[in-house]
DRENDO-1510 file (C-alpha; in Angstrom, 1 decimal, always signed):
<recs>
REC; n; res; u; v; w
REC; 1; UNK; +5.4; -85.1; -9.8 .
REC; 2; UNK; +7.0; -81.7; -11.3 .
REC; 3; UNK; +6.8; -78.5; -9.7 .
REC; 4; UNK; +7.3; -75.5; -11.7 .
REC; 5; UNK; +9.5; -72.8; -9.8 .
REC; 6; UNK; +10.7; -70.5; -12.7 .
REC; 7; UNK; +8.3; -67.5; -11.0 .
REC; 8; UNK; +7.4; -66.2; -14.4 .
REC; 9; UNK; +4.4; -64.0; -14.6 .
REC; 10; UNK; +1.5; -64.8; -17.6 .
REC; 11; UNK; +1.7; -62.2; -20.4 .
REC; 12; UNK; -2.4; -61.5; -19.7 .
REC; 13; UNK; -1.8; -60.8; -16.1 .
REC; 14; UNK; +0.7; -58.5; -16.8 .
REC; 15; UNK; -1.2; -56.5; -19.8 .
REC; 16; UNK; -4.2; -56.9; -17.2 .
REC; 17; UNK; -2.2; -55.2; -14.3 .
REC; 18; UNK; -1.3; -52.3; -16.6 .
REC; 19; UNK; -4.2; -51.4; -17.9 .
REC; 20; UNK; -5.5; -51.5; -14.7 .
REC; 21; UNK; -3.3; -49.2; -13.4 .
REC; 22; UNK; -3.2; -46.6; -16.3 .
REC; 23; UNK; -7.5; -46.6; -15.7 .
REC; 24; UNK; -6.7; -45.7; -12.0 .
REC; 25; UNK; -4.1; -43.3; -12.8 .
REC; 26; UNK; -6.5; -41.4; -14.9 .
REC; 27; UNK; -10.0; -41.8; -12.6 .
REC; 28; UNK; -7.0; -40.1; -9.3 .
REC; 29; UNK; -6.0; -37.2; -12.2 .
REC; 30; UNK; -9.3; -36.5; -13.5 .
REC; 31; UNK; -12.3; -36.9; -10.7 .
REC; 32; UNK; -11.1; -34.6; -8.3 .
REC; 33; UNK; -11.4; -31.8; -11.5 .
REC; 34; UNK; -15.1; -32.2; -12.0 .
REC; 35; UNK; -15.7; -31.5; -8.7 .
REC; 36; UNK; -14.0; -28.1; -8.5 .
REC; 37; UNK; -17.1; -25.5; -9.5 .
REC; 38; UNK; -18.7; -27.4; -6.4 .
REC; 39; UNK; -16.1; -26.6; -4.0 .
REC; 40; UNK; -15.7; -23.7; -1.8 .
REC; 41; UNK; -12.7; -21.1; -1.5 .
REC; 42; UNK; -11.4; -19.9; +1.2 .
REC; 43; UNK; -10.9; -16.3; +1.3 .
REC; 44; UNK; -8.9; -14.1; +3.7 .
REC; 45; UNK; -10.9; -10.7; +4.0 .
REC; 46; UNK; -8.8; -9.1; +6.5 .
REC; 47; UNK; -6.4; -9.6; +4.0 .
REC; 48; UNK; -7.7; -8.2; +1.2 .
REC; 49; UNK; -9.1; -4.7; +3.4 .
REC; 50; UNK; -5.5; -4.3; +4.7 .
REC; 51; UNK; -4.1; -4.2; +1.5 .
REC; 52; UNK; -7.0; -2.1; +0.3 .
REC; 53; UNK; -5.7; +0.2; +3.6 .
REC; 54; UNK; -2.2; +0.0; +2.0 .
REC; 55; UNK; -3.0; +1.1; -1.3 .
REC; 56; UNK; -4.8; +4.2; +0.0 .
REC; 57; UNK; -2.9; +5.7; +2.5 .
REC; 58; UNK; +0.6; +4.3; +1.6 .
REC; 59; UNK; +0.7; +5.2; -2.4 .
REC; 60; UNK; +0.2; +8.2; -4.1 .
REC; 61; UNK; -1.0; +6.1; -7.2 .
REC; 62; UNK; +0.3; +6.3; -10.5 .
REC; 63; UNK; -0.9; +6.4; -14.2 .
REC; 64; UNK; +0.5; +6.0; -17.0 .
REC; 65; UNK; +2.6; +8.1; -19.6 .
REC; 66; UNK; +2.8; +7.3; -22.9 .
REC; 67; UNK; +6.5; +6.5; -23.7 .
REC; 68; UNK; +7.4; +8.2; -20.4 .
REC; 69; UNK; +6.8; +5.8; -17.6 .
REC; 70; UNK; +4.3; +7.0; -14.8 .
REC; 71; UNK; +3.0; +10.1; -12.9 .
REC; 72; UNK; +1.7; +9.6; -9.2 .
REC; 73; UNK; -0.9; +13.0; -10.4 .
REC; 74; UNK; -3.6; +10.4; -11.4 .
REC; 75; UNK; -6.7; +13.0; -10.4 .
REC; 76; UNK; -5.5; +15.1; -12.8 .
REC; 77; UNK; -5.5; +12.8; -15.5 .
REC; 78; UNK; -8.4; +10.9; -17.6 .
REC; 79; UNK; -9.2; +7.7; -15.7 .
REC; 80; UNK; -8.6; +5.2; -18.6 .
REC; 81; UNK; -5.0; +5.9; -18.1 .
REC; 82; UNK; -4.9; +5.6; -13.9 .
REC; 83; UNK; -3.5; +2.2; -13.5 .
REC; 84; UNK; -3.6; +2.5; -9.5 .
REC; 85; UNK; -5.5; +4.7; -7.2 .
REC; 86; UNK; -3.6; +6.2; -4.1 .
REC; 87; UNK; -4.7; +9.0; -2.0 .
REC; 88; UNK; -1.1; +9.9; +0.0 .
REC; 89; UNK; +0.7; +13.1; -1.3 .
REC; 90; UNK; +4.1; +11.1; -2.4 .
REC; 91; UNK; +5.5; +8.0; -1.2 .
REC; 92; UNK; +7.6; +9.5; +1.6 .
REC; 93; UNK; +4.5; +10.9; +3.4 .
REC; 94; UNK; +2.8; +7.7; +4.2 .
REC; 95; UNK; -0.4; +8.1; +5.8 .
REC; 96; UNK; -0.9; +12.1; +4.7 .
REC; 97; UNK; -4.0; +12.3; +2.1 .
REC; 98; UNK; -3.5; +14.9; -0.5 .
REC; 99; UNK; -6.8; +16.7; -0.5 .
REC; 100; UNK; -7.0; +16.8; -4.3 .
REC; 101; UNK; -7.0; +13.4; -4.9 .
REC; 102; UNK; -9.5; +12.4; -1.9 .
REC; 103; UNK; -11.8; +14.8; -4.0 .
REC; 104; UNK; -11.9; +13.0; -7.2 .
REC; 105; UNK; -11.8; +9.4; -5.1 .
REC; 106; UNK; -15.0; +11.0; -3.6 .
REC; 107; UNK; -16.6; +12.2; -6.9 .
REC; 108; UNK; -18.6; +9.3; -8.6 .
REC; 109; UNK; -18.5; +10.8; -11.7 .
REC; 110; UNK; -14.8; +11.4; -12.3 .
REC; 111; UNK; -14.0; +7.5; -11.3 .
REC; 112; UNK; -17.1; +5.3; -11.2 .
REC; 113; UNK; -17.6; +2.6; -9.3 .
REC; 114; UNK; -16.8; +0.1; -11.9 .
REC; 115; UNK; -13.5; +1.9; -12.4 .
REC; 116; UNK; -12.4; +2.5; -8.6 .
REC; 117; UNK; -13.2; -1.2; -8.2 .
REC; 118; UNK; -10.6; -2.3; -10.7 .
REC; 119; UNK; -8.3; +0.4; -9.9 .
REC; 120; UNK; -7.9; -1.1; -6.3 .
REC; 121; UNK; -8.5; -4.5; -7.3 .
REC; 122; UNK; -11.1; -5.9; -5.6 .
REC; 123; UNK; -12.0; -8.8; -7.3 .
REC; 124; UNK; -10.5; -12.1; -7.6 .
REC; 125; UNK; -10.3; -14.4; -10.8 .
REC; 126; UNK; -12.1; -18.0; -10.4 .
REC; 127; UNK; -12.6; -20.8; -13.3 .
REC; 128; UNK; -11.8; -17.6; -15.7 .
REC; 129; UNK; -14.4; -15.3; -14.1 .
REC; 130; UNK; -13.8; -12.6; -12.1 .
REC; 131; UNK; -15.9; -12.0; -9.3 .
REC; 132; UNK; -16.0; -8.5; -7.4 .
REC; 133; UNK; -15.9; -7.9; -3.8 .
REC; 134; UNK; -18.4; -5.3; -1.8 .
REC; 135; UNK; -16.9; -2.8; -0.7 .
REC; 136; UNK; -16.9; +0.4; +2.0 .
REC; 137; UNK; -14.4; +2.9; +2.3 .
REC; 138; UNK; -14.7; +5.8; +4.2 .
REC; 139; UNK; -12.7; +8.7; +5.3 .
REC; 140; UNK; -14.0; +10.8; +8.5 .
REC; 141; UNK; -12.3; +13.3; +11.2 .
REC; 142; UNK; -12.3; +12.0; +14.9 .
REC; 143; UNK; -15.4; +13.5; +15.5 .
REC; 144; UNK; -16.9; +11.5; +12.5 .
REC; 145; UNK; -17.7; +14.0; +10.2 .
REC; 146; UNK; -17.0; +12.3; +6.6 .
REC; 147; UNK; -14.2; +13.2; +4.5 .
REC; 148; UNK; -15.2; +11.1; +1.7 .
REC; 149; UNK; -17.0; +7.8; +1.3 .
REC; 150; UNK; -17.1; +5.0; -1.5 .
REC; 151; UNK; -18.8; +2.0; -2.3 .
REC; 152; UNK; -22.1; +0.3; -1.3 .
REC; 153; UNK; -23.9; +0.4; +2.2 .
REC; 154; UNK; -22.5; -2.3; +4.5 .
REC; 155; UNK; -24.7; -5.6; +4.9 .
REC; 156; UNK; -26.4; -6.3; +8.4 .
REC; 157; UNK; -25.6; -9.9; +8.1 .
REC; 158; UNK; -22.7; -11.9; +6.5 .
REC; 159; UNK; -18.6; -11.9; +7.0 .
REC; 160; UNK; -17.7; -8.6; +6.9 .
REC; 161; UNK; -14.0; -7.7; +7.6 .
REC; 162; UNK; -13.0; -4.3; +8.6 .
REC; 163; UNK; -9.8; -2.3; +8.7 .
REC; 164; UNK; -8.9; +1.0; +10.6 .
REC; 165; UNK; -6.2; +3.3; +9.5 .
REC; 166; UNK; -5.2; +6.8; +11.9 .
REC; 167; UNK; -4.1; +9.6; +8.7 .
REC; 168; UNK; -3.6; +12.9; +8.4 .
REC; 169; UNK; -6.0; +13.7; +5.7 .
REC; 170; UNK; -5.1; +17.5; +3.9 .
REC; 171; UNK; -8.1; +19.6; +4.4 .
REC; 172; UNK; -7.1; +22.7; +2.8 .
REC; 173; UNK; -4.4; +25.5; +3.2 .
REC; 174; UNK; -3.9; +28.6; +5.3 .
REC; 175; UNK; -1.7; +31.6; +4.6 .
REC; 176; UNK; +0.4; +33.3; +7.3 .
REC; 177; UNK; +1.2; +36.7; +7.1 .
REC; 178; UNK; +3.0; +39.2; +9.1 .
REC; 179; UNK; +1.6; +42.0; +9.9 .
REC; 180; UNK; +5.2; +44.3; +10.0 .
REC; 181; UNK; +5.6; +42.4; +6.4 .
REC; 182; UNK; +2.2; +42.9; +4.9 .
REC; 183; UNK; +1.5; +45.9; +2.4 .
REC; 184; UNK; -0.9; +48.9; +1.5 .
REC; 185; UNK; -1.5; +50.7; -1.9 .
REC; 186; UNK; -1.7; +53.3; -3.4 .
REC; 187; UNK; +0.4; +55.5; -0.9 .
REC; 188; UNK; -1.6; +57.2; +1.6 .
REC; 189; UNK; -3.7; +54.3; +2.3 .
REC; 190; UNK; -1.4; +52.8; +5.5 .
REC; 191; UNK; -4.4; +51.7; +7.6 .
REC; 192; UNK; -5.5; +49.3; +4.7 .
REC; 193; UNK; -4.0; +45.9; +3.8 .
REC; 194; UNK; -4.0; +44.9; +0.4 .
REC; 195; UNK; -4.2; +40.9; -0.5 .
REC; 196; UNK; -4.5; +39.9; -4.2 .
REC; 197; UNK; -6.2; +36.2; -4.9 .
REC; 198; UNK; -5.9; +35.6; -8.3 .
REC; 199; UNK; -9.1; +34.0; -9.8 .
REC; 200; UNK; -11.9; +32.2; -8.1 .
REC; 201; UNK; -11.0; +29.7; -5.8 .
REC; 202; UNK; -12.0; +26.2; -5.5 .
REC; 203; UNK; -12.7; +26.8; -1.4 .
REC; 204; UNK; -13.1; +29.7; +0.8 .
REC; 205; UNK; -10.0; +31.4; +1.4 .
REC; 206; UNK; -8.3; +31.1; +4.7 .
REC; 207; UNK; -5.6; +32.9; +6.5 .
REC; 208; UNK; -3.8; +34.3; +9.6 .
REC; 209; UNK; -2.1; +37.9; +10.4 .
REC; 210; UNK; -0.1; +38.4; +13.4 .
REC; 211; UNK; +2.5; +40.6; +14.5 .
REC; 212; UNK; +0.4; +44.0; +13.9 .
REC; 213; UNK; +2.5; +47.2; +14.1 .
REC; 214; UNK; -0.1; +49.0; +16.6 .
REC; 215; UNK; +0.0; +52.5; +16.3 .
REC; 216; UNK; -0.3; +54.3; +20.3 .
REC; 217; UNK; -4.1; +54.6; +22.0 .
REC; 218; UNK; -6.3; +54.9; +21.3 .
REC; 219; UNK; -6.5; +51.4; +20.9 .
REC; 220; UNK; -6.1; +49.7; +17.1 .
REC; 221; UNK; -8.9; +47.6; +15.6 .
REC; 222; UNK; -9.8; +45.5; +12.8 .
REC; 223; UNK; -13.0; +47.5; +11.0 .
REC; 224; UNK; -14.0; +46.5; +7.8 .
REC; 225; UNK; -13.4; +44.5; +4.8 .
REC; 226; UNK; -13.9; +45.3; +1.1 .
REC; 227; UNK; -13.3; +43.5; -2.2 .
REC; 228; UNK; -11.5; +45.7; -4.9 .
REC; 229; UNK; -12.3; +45.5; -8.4 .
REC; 230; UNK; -10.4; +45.9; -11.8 .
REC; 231; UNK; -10.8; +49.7; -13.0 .
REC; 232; UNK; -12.6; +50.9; -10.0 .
REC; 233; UNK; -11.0; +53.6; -7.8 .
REC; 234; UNK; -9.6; +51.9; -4.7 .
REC; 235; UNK; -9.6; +55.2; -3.1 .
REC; 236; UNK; -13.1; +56.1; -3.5 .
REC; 237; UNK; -14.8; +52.8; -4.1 .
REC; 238; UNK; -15.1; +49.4; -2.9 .
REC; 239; UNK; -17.3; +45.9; -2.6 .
REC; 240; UNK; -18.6; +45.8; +1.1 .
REC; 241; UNK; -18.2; +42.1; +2.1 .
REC; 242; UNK; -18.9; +42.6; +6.0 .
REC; 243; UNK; -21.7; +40.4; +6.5 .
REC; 244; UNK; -20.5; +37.6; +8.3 .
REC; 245; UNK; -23.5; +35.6; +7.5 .
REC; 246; UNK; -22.2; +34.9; +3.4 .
REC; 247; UNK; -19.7; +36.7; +3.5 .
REC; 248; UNK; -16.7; +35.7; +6.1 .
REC; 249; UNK; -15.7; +34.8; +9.3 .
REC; 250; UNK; -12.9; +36.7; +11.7 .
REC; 251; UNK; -11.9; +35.1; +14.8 .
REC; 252; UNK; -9.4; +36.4; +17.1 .
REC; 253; UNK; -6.9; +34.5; +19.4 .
REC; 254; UNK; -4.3; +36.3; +22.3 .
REC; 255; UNK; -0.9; +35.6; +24.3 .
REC; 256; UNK; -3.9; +34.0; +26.6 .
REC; 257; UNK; -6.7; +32.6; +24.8 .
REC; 258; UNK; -7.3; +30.7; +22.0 .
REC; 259; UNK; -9.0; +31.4; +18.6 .
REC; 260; UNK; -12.7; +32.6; +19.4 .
REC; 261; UNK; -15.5; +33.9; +16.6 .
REC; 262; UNK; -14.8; +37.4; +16.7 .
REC; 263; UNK; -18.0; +40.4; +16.6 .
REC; 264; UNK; -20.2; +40.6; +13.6 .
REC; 265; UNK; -19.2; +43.1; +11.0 .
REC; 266; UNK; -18.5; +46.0; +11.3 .
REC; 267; UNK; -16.0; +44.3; +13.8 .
REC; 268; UNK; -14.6; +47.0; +15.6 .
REC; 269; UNK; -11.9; +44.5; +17.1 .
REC; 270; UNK; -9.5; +45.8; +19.4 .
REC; 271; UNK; -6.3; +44.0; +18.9 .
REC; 272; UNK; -2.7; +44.0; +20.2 .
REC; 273; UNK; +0.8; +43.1; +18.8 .
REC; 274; UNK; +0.5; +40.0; +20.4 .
REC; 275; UNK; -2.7; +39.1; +18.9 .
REC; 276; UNK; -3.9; +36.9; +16.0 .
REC; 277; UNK; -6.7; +37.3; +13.4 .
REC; 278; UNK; -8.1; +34.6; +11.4 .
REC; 279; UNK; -10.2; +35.1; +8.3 .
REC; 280; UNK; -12.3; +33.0; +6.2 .
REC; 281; UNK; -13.4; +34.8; +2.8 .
REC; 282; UNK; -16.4; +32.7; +1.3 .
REC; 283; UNK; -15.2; +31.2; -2.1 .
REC; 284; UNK; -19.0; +33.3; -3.1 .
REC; 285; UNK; -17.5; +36.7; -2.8 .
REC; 286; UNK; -14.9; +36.4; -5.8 .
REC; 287; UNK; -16.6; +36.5; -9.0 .
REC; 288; UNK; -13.1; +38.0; -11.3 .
REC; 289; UNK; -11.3; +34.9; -13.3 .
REC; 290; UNK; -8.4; +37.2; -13.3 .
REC; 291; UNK; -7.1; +39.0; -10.0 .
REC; 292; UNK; -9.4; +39.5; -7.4 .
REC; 293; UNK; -8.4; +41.8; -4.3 .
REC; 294; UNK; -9.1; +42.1; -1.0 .
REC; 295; UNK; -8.5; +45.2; +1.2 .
REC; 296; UNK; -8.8; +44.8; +4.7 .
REC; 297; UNK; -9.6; +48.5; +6.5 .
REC; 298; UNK; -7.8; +49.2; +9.9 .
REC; 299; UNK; -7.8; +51.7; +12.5 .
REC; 300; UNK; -4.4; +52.6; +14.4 .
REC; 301; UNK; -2.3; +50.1; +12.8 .
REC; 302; UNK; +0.6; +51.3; +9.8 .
REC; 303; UNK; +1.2; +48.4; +7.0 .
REC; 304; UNK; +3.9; +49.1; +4.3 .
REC; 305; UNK; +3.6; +50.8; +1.3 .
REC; 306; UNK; +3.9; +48.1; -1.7 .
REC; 307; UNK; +2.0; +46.2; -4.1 .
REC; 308; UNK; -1.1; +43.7; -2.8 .
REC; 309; UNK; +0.5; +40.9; -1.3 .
REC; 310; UNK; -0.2; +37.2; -3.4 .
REC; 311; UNK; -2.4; +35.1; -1.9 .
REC; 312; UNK; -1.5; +31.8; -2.8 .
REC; 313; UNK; +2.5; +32.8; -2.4 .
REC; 314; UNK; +1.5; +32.2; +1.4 .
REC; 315; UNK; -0.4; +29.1; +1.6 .
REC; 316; UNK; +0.6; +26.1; +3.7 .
REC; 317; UNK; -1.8; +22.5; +3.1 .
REC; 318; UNK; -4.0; +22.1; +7.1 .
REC; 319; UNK; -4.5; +18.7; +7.8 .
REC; 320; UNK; -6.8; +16.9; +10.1 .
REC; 321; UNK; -6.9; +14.0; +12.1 .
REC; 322; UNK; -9.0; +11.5; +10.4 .
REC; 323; UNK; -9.8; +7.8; +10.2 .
REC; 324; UNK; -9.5; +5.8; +7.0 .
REC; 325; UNK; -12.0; +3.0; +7.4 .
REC; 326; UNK; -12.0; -0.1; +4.7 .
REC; 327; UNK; -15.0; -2.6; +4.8 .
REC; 328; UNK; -14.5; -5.7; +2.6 .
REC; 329; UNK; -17.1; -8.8; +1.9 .
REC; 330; UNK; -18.5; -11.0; -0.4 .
</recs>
């Protein structure tokens, strides 16, 4: 009896075995695709908020210049050309909001919502669509009152992810002035401090005089204020602006207290070298595009003699404590 034992393998089991295998090499490679529209993705909201957070407070933004890189002045440009939105002054002051840019992030109509959504990217790209997160940001001071706020209400129900950031979030500016430093016109006019604000501002004015040269008893005050116009006669004529109800706001700290609503106009406030004034002029009261002044009316107290001191040559940005508050979902 003869017993083969060569171990050869049959041509048809061998074209049999590969085609085999090719037919399960392709059903491993392609199954798993048609199942992909159907599968769910796994999505890391905290992740995306923080890096929402980042963007805002951490980057001034930037746009971009045609042939000439980028400027981080975005608000001040047309949107089509922001290519990131950032709301901190430069990228060396991480965490302090430049209050001209949190204006135009808070104005709907200078960036939409379709816009602001892109320019922070909140969306992600699936199967060649891009799908858009929801989305709450909101800026507010400590004691809640809101800044600025952006995007849609937040849902009752659902994975939201939230992220909290402590900023310093610019607020406006104050100018300090000393009152030894500060100056009257026309000669003759000692008792009255001059201060020119050229055009009309965008808020109320605000600023501070200390360091009064008090004259001897009876004791100096703080009377009246007056707006001076082009061609009038400053000697003769003025713009009352006294009522405190629309028109401003004094209040008066010492070496003891601090800053508390002074008298309704006309003030009559006594004052001391040691003492401060604080003023806020409503933005209302200035109605000149060119140069607007102010001239404050003393009793007892001897400014220079000089031109009107400038306004804005004085001004220092106040910021406030605030909370940036980023809400992401689906």
């Amino acid at each position: 009896m003869l017993k083969d034992e060569r171990g050869q393998m049959s041509i048809d089991f061998l074209a049999g075995l590969t085609l085999f295998m090719l037919t399960l090499l392709f059903l491993v490679l392609f199954i798993p695709g048609m199942f992909v529209p159907f599968q769910s993705e796994t999505i890391d909201l905290s992740s995306v908020a923080y890096r929402t957070s980042v963007i805002l407070v951490e980057d001034p933004g930037w746009w971009n210049k045609t042939g000439a890189g980028y400027g981080e002045d975005w608000e001040n440009q047309n949107v089509e050309n922001v290519s990131r939105v950032g709301l901190a002054i430069d990228k060396e002051h991480p965490n302090m909001l430049n209050m001209s840019k949190i204006d135009v992030f808070n104005n709907d109509t200078q960036i939409t919502n379709a816009s602001l959504t892109r320019k922070l990217g909140l969306y992600r790209t699936i199967g060649g669509n891009e799908i858009y997160y929801g989305y709450n940001i909101r800026i507010e001071d400590l004691n809640k009152n809101p800044l600025a706020t952006r995007g849609d209400p937040i849902p009752e129900y659902g994975d939201v992810s939230s992220m909290k950031r402590l900023v310093k979030a610019q607020t406006g500016g104050c100018a300090y002035f000393d009152g030894e430093e500060t100056t009257h016109q026309p000669p003759g006019e000692q008792e009255k401090m001059w201060i020119n604000v050229t055009g009309i501002p965008e808020r109320d004015i605000v600023f501070e005089i200390t360091n009064f040269n008090v004259s001897p008893p009876p004791q100096p005050k703080f009377l009246t204020a007056e707006m001076i116009f082009p061609a009038v006669n400053p000697l003769t004529r003025g713009t009352d602006i006294t009522n405190p109800a629309t028109h401003y706001v004094v209040w008066k700290k010492t070496n003891t207290t601090d800053f508390v609503i002074a008298p309704t106009a006309p003030a009559n406030i006594g004052l001391n070298r040691t003492d401060t004034l604080k003023f806020v002029i409503k933005r209302t009261v200035f109605t000149s595009t060119g140069s607007n002044t102010l001239r404050l009316n003393y009793g007892g107290i001897d400014f220079k003699d000089g031109p009107p001191i400038e306004y804005y040559d004085y001004v220092k940005p106040v910021y406030t404590s605030a909370n940036l508050i980023v809400r992401i979902w689906t």
